[in-house]
C-alpha positions in Angstrom: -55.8 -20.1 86.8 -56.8 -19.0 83.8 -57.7 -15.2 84.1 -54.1 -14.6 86.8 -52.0 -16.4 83.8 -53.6 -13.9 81.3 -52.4 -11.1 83.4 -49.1 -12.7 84.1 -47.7 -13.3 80.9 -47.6 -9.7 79.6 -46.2 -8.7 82.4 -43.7 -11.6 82.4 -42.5 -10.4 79.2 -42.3 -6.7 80.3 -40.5 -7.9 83.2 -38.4 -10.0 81.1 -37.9 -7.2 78.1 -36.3 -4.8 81.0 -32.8 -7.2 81.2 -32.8 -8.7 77.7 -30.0 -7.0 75.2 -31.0 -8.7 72.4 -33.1 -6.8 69.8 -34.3 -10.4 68.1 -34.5 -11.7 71.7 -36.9 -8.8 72.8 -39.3 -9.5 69.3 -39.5 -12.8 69.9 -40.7 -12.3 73.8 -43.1 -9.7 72.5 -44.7 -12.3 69.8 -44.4 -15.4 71.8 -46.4 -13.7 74.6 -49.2 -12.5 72.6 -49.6 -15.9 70.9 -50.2 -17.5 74.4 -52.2 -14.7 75.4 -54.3 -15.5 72.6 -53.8 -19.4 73.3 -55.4 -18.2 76.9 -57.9 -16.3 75.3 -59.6 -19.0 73.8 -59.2 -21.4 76.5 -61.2 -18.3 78.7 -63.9 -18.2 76.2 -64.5 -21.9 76.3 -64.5 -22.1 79.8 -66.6 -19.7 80.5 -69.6 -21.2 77.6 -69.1 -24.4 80.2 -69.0 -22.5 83.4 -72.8 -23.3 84.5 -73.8 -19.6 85.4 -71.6 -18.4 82.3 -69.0 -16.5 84.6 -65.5 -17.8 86.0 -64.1 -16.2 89.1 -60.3 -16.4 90.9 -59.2 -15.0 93.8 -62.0 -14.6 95.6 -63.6 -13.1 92.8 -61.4 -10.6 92.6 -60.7 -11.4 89.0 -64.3 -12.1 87.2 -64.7 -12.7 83.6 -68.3 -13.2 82.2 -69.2 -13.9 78.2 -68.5 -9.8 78.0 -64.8 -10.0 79.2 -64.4 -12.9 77.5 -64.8 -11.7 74.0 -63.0 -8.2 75.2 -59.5 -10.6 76.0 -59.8 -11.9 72.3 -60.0 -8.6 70.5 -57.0 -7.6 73.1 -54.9 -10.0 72.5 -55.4 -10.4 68.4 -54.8 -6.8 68.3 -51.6 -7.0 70.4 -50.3 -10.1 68.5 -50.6 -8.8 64.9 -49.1 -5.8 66.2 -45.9 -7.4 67.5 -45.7 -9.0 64.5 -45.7 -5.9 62.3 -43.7 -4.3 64.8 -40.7 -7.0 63.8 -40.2 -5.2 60.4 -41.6 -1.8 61.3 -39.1 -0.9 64.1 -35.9 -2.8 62.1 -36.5 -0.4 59.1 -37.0 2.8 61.6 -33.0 1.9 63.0 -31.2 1.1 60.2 -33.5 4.4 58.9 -31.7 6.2 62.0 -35.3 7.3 63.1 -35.1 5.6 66.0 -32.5 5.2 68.7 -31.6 2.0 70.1 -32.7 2.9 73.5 -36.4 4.1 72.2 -36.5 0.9 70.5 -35.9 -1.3 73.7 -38.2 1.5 75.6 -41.0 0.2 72.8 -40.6 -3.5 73.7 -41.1 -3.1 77.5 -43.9 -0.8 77.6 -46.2 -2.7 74.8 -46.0 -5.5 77.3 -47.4 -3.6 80.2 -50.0 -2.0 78.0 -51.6 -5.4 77.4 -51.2 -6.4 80.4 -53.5 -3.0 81.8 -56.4 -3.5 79.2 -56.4 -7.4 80.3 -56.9 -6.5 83.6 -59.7 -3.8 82.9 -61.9 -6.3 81.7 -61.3 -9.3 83.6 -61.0 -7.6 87.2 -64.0 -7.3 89.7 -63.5 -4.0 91.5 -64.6 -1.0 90.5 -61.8 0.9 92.2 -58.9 -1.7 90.6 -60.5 -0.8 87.2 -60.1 2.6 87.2 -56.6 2.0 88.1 -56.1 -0.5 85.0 -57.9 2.3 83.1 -54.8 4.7 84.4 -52.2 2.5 83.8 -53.3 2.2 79.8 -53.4 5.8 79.6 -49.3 5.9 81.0 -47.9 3.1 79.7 -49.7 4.2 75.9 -48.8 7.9 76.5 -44.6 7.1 76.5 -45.3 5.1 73.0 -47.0 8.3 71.4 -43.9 10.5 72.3 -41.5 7.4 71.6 -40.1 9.1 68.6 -39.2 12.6 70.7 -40.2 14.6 68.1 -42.1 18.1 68.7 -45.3 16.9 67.4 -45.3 13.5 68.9 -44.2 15.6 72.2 -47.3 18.0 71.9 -49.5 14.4 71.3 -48.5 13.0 74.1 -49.2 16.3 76.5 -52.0 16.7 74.8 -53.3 12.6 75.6 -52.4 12.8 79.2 -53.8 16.1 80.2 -57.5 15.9 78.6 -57.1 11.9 79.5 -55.9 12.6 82.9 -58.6 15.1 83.5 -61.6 12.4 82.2 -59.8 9.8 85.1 -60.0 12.4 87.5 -64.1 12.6 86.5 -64.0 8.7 86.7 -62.8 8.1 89.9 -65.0 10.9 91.3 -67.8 8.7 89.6 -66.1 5.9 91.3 -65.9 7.2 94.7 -69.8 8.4 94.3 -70.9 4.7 93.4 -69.4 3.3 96.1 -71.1 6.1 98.6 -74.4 5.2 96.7 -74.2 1.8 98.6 -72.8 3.5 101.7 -76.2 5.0 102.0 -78.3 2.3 102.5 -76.1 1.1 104.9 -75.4 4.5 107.0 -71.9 3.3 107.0 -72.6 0.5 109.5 -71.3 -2.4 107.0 -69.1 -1.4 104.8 -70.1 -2.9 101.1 -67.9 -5.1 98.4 -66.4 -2.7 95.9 -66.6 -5.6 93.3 -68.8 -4.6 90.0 -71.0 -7.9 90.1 -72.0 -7.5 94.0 -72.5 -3.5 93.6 -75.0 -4.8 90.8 -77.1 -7.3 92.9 -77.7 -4.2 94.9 -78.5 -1.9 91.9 -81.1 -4.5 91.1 -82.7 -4.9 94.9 -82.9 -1.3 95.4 -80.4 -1.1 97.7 -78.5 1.8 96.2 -78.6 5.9 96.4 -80.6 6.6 93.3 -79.3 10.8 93.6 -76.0 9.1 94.2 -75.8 6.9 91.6 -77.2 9.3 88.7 -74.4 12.2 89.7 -72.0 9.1 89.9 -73.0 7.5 86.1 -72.3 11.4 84.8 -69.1 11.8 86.4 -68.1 8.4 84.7 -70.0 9.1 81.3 -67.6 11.8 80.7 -64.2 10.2 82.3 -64.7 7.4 80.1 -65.9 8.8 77.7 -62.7 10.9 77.2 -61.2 7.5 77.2 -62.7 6.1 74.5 -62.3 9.2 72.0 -66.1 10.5 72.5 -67.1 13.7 71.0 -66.7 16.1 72.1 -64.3 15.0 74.6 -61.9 13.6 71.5 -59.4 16.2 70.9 -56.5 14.1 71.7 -57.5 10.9 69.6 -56.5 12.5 66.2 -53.3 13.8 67.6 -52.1 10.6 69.0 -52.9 8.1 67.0 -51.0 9.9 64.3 -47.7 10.6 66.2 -48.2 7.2 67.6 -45.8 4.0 65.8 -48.0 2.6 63.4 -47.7 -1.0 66.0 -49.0 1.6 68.7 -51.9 3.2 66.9 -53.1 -0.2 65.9 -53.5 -1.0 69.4 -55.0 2.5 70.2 -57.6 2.5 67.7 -57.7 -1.4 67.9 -58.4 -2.0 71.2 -57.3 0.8 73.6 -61.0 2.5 72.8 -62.8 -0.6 73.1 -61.3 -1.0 76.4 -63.0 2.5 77.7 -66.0 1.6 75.8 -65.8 -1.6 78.1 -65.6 0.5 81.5 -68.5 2.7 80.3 -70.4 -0.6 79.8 -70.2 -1.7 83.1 -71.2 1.6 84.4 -73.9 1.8 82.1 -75.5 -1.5 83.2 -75.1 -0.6 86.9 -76.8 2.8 86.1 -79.6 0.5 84.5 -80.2 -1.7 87.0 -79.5 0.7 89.9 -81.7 3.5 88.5 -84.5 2.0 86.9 -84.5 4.6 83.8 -83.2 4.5 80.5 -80.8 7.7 81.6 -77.5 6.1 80.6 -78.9 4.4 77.3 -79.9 8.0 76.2 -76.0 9.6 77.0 -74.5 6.2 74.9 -77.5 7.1 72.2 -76.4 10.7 72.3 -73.1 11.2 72.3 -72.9 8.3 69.8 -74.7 10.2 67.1 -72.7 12.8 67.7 -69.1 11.3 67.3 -70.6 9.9 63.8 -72.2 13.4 62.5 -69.1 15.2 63.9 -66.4 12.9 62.2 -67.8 13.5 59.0 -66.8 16.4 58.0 -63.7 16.0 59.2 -62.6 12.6 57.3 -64.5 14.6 54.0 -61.5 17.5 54.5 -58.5 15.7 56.2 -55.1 15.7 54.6 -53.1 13.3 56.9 -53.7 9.7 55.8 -53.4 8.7 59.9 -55.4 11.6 61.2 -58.0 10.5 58.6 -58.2 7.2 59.6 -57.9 8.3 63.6 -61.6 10.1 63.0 -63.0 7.0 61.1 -61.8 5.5 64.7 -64.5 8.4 66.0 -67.2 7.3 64.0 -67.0 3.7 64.7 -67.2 4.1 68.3 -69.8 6.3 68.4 -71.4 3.4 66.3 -70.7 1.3 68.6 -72.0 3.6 71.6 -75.0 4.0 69.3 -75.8 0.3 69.1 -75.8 -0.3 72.8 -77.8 2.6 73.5 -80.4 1.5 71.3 -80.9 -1.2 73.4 -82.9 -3.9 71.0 -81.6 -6.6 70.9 -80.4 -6.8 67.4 -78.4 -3.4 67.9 -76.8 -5.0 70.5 -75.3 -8.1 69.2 -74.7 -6.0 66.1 -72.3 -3.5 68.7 -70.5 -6.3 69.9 -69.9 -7.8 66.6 -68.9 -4.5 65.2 -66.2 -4.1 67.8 -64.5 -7.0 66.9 -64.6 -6.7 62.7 -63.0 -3.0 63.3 -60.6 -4.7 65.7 -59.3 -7.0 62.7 -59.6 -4.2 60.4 -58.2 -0.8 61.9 -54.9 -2.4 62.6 -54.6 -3.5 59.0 -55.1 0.3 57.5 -52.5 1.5 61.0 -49.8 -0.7 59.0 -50.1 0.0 55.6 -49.9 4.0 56.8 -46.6 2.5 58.4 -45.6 1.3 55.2 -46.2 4.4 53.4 -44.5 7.0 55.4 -41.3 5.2 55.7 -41.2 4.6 51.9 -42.0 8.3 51.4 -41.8 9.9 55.1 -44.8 12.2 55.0 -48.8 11.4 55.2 -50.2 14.5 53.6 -51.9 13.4 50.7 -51.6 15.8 48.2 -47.7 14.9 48.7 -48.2 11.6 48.5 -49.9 12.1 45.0 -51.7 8.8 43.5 -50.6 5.3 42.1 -49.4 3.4 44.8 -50.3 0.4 43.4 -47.8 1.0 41.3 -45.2 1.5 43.9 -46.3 -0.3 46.6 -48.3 -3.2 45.1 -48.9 -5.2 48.2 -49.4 -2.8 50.6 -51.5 -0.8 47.8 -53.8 -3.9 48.0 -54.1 -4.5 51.0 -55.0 -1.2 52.1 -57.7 -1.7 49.4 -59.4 -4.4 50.7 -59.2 -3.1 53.9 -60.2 0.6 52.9 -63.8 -1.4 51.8 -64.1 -3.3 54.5 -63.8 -0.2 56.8 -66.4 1.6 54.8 -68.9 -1.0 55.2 -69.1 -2.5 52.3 -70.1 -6.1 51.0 -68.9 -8.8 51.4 -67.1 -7.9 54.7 -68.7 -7.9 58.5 -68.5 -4.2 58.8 -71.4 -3.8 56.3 -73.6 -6.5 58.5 -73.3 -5.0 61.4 -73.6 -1.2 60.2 -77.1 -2.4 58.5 -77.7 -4.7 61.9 -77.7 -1.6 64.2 -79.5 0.7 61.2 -82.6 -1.9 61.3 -82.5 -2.5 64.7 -83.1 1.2 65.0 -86.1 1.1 62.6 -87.5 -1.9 64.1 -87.5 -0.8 67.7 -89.1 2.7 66.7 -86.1 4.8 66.7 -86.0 5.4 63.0 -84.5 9.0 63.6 -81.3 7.1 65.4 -81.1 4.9 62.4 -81.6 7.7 59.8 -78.6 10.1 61.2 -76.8 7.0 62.0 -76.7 6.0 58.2 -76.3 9.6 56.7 -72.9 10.5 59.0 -72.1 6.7 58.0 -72.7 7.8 54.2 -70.6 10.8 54.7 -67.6 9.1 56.1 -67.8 6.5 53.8 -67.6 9.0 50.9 -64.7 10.7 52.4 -62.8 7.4 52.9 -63.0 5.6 49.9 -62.5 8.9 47.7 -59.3 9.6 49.6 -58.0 6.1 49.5 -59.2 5.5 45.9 -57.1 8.6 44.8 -53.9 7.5 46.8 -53.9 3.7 45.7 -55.3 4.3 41.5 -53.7 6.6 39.3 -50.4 7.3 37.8 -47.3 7.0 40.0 -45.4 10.0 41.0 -41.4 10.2 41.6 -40.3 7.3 43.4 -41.5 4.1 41.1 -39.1 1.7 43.0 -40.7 -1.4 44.3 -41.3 -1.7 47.7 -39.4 -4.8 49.6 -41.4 -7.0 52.3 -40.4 -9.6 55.3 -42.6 -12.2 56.2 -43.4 -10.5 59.4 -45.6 -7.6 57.6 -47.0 -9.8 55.6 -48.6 -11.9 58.1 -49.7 -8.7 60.1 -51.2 -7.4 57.5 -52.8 -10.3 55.3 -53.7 -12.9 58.2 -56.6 -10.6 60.1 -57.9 -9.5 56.5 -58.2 -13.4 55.8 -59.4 -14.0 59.3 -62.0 -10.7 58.6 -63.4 -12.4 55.6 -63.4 -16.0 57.0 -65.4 -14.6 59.9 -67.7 -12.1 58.1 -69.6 -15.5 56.1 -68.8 -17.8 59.1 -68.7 -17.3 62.8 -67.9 -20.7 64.7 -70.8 -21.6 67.0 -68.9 -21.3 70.5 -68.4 -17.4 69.1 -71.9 -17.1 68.6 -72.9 -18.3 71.8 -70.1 -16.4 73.5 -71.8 -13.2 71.6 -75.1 -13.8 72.5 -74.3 -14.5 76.3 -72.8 -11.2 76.4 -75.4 -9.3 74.4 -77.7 -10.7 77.0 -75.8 -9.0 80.0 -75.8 -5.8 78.1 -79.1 -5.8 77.0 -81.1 -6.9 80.4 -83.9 -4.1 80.9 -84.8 -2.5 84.3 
């Protein structure tokens, strides 16, 4: 019961949120959910290390979670919990601020719920067709949270999200359709095949599917999910919504919500592998990877919005991601999988502190902003420090493992020209982040040289997955080392 009490939870609470009139009473069912979502998370990961073919399946295996889902469900749900938590603080500053009505702030707490409960069932569901629709339901429930604050640019965000996202699902589920009429082939129609991911891959891997069919179909859903998860060039919404976003909602954006496509192009990518017999979809993840890093370089070098900055750093760590998996060694692999969760504890962290920041001062352009926040804002100053070098990849955080992980790997299975624009775009960006951050935190104050105020709330959202970063960064517990190398192994199996 497992995987259906992961799915009913958030949406017990988003059921719940629509008739409670409490504001406290709505925080506390957002928080309490996520804690048992994580709660549930864990207890999925363990049972799954004990399952005996590594995968657990309910209803008929229509819900299917293997070592890969597994570790997806953690980094969803420690996303979603430390953003409820700094959502507490966040949203009671925005009303008694007046930039928020009552009604957008009840509209917050029932569709957060429902956004969860979407990316949970992306990556624990077993049909193809059902996970294009979870896919869909992200994009709308996440679209109403961009334009939550009404305001023209958050508007233009949101249009902006939902047309060039709603154009890459319609590419999806025409790659969708085509997969399933791969298998139809084979069969002339005759006996109508499972939808489900795992039996569409047995016959990937007899032979059994249209290999013209399946190529046009991996394309179609290359570039549907791609637009998903922010790939370039099919990223022009990422920058705009994840800075008109709440700071709660762009940590789950950048967070998890691209992880979550990354996941869906995954799945396609190792049906394409075993279906094809050809390294085709490993060279469009090795591709387009490169050139999300080499294309957000330039862009965090120049930026002026603190959130639009840190939106294209979101850019380059997918396509580092993308690049790891389409490498294909082993190492590069494991180092992928590990990098998505360290940027899952970290993004949300620099998402908050931006929070902070423009409420204090209400703008994110940095030459406004000036310099000497630490004087200001001493704790979320720091904060956004540490998290500022653990972002760039620097010792002795998990983020600068796994950058140098895929690097080598590169090297050492003869890419070395994958590993050698790999680091330079990761040089670039890490330049342009630390100089901009360095600049905004050090210095001499300007104006306001108040002292910024804190609940416990933002200080556990903020401090408790940096702690939990560098815990994890010198020690991973064994059962998440196992669960990692289980699901590097699905990844990584080889035609």
């Amino acid at each position: 019961m497992t995987l259906l009490l992961l799915l009913a939870v958030p949406l017990a609470a988003g059921l719940l949120a629509l008739g409670l009139r409490s504001r406290r009473a709505l925080e506390a069912v957002n928080v309490v959910a996520f804690a048992l979502e994580l709660l549930l998370g864990v207890r999925l990961a363990a049972t799954v290390l004990a399952a005996p073919e590594g995968v657990v399946v309910e209803w008929g295996e229509f819900l299917r979670a293997d070592a890969l889902s597994a570790w997806m469900v953690l980094v969803v749900a420690v996303v979603s919990l430390a953003s409820a938590l700094y959502a507490v603080g966040y949203f009671r500053r925005d009303l008694a601020a007046g930039a928020l009505g009552e009604g957008r702030f009840r509209e917050y707490y029932r569709l957060t719920p429902f956004f969860t409960a979407a990316m949970v069932l992306v990556v624990v569901v077993n049909n193809l067709g059902v996970m294009w629709v979870a896919v869909e339901g992200t994009a709308l429930s996440s679209v109403l949270l961009v334009a939550l604050y009404n305001r023209k640019t958050s508007l233009e965000a949101a249009w902006k999200y939902i047309m060039l996202g709603g154009v890459g699902l319609v590419l999806a589920l025409f790659g969708t359709v085509l997969a399933y009429a791969s298998a139809l082939g084979r069969t002339g129609g005759e006996v109508l095949p499972s939808f489900n991911w795992s039996s569409l891959r047995d016959m990937a891997a007899a032979a059994e599917l249209d290999p013209a069919l399946l190529r046009l179909a991996f394309i179609f859903l290359f570039v549907g999910y791609g637009t998903k998860a922010g790939l370039a060039p099919m990223h022009n919404w990422l920058p705009d919504a994840h800075s008109e976003a709440p700071s709660p909602t762009s940590a789950m954006l950048s967070g998890v919500s691209l992880k979550v496509a990354v996941y869906a192009l995954l799945r396609c990518h190792m049906l394409a592998t075993a279906g094809l017999q050809s390294e085709v979809s490993r060279h469009l993840l090795l591709g387009f990877g490169l050139f999300s890093m080499v294309l957000a370089g330039p862009f965090v070098l120049l930026q002026k919005n603190l959130k639009r900055m840190l939106a294209y750093s979101s850019l380059e760590h997918v396509g580092l991601i993308c690049v790891g998996f389409g490498l294909n060694a082993p190492l590069t692999v494991l180092g992928a999988l590990l990098h998505l969760g360290y940027h899952a504890l970290t993004k949300p962290v620099l998402f908050f502190a931006a929070g902070n920041i423009h409420q204090r001062y209400h703008v994110l352009d940095f030459r406004r902003l000036g310099s000497g926040l630490c004087r200001t804002m001493p704790l979320t100053a720091w904060l956004l420090g540490v998290a500022a070098v653990a972002i760039s990849g620097l010792p002795p955080f998990g983020l600068f493992l796994t950058e140098l992980t895929i690097v080598a790997g590169a090297f050492a299975s003869h890419q070395a020209w994958a590993g050698v624009v790999a680091l330079i775009a990761l040089l670039v960006v890490f330049c342009g982040v630390l100089a901009r951050l360095a600049h905004l935190v050090l210095g001499p104050p300007r104006g306001d040289t108040g002292r910024e105020t804190w609940v416990a709330g933002n200080v556990l959202a903020l401090a408790v997955p940096l702690g939990a970063l560098a815990v994890f960064s010198v020690w991973l517990p064994a059962p998440a080392w196992r669960l990692l190398e289980q699901a590097a192994q699905l990844i990584g199996q080889t035609p």
